[in-house]
N, C-alpha and C positions, 0 to 999 in steps of 0.2 A: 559593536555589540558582541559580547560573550557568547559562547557558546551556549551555555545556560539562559543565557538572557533571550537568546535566539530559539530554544525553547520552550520558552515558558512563552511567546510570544507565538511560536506556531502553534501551540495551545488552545490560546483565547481567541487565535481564528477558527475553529470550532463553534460555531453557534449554530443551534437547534432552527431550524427556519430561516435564517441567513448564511447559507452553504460556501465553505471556503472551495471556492474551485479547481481540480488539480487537473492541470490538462501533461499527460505522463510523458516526461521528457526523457532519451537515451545517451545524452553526451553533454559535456560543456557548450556544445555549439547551441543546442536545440534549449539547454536550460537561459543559455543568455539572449535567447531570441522570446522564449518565454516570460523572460524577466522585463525585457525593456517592452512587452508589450501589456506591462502594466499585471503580472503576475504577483499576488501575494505570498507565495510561496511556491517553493519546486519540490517535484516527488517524481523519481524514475518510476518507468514500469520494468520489473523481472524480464518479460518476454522481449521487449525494445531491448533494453539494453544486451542481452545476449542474442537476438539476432543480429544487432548492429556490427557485434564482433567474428558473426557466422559460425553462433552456437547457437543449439536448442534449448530454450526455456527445461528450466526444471533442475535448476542448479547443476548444470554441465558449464557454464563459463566459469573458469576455475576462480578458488577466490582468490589469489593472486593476483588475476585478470584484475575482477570486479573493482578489487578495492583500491585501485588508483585509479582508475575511473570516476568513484567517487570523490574520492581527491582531487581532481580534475573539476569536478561540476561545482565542489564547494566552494574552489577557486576561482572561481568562474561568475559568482553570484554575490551579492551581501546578503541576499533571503535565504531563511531558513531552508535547507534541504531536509527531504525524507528519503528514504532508499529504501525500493522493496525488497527484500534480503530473505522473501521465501522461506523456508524453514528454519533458517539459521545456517544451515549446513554443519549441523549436528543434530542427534538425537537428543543426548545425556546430556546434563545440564552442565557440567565443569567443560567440555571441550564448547561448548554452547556458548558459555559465559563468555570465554577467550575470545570467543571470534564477534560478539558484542563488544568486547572493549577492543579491537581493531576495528571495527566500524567507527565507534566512538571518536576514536585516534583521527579519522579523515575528515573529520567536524560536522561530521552528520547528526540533527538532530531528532532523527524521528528513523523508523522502519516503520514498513510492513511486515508481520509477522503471523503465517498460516498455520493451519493447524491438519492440514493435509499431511501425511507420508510421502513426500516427497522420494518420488523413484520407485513405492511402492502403493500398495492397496488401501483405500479408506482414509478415515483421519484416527490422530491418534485418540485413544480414551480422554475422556475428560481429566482425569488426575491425570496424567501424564502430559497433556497440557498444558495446566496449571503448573506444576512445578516447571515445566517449560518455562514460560512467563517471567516464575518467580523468580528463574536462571537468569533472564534478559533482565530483570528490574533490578535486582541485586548487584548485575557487574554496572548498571548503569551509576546506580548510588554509591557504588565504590568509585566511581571515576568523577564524580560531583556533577552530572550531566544528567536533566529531570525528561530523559528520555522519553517521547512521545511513541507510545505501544502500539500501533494499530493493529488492534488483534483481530486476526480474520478468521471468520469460519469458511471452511469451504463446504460444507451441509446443501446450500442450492445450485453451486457449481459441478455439484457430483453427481445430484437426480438432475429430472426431469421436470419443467415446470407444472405439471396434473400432478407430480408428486410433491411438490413446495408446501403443500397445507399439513400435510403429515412429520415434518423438518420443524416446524414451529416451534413446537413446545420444546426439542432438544435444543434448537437455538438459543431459546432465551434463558435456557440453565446455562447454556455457557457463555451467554452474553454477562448474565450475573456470575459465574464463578470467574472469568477471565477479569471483571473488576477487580474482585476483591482480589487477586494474584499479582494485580499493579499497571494489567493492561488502560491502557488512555483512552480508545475508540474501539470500537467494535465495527468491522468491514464486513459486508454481506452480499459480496459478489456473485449475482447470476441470481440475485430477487429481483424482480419489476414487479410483479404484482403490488398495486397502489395499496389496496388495504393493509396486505401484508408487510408491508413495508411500515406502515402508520404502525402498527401492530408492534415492529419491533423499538420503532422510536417510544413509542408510549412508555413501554416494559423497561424499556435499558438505561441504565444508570449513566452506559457512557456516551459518547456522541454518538452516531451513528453517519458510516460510511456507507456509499453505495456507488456501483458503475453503471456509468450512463451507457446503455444497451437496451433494444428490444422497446418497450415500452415505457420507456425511461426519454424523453426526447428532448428536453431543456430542463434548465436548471433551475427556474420559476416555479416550474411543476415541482419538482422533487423537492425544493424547499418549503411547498406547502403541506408536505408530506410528514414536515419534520425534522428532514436530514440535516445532517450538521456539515459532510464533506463530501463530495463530488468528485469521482474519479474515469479518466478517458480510457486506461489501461493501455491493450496495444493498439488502439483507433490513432492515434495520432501517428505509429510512426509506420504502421498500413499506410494510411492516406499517402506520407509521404515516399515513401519508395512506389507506392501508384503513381502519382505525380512523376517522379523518376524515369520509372519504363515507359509512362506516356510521352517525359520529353524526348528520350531516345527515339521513340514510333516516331515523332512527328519529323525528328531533323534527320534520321537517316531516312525518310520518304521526303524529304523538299529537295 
């Protein structure tokens, strides 16, 4: 399957009420153990993958690092891969684009893409978002690759959840403007709130993502919700280095 083809096919796993499941993998090992156990698709999470290499999250794993990593897991796989790729690691949309079509280059057919300040304070403006986007959609269409956008807000990841009812209505101006800009899905990490959640599937034009945390507890639920994709973030690869130290506790004590 092409690139494209592999595309347009992590796409249409997308369905509103039938939630494509992503349980967030950090390396080739962890994507081919995800795969053969019956995985529809593969998506790193940001924070896994750079603590795996013993960097901090927040675009500190150089991208140099990164992108044969990705290389790595796409070889790894015959399913479509996403890669969360954080800000871009640009601000401006021409050094933006570049580092989009080097993503592109590793046969990646999907990011994550935030709209936090990355290293710094807040998210960016909403225009300056959108042209963001327009940066990623544009080098995508130049490389012939129907790149799957997963535009995230980090709007409930930044308050507090007594503050999530007041984030609402910004939300779903930029759930609507990140469509039209060429974004695929709209990610809304650190909502659990049921209704509000319903609230944004209702409104949004694009699929809706969300992380399973807090009151989010299976995937049954969040699909009745609406949701279109289900994301573990860095819970999967916690567990696993928990798993790790505890097998260490147990054989240097036998």
């Amino acid at each position: 399957m092409s690139q494209a083809d592999k595309a347009a096919a992590f796409a249409a796993l997308h369905v509103p009420g039938t939630p494509l499941v992503i349980y967030n993998i950090w390396d080739a090992g962890t994507a081919k153990a995800v795969s053969q156990a019956g995985a529809k698709a593969i998506a790193t999470g940001s924070w896994s993958v750079a603590e795996a290499q013993g960097y901090p999250d927040g675009e500190h794993i150089p991208l140099d690092v990164l992108l044969p990593i990705a290389t790595r897991i796409v070889a790894s796989t015959d399913l479509p891969v996403s890669i969360d790729f954080e800000g871009g690691y640009a601000t401006e949309p021409e050094p933006l684009a570049a580092h989009i079509t080097a993503l592109i280059g590793t046969g990646a057919i999907g990011l994550n893409f935030e709209d936090q300040v990355v290293g710094g304070d807040g998210l960016y403006p909403l225009d300056t978002q959108v042209a963001r986007i327009k940066a990623v959609r544009a080098a995508a269409d130049a490389a012939g690759v129907p790149l799957f956008i997963n535009a995230r807000t980090d709007l409930f990841l930044k308050s507090k959840p007594d503050a999530h009812a007041d984030h609402m209505a910004e939300a779903l101006d930029r759930a609507a403007a990140y469509a039209e800009a060429g974004g695929s899905g709209f990610f809304i990490p650190g909502l659990t709130d049921h209704d509000m959640i319903t609230q944004v599937c209702e409104a949004a034009s694009l699929p809706v993502n969300v992380m399973m945390r807090g009151k989010l507890s299976s995937v049954s639920q969040v699909a009745a919700l609406g949701v279109a994709r289900t994301s573990y973030g860095p819970g999967p690869f916690a567990n696993a280095m928990t798993q790790a130290a505890e097998g260490f506790t147990a054989a240097a004590a036998s």
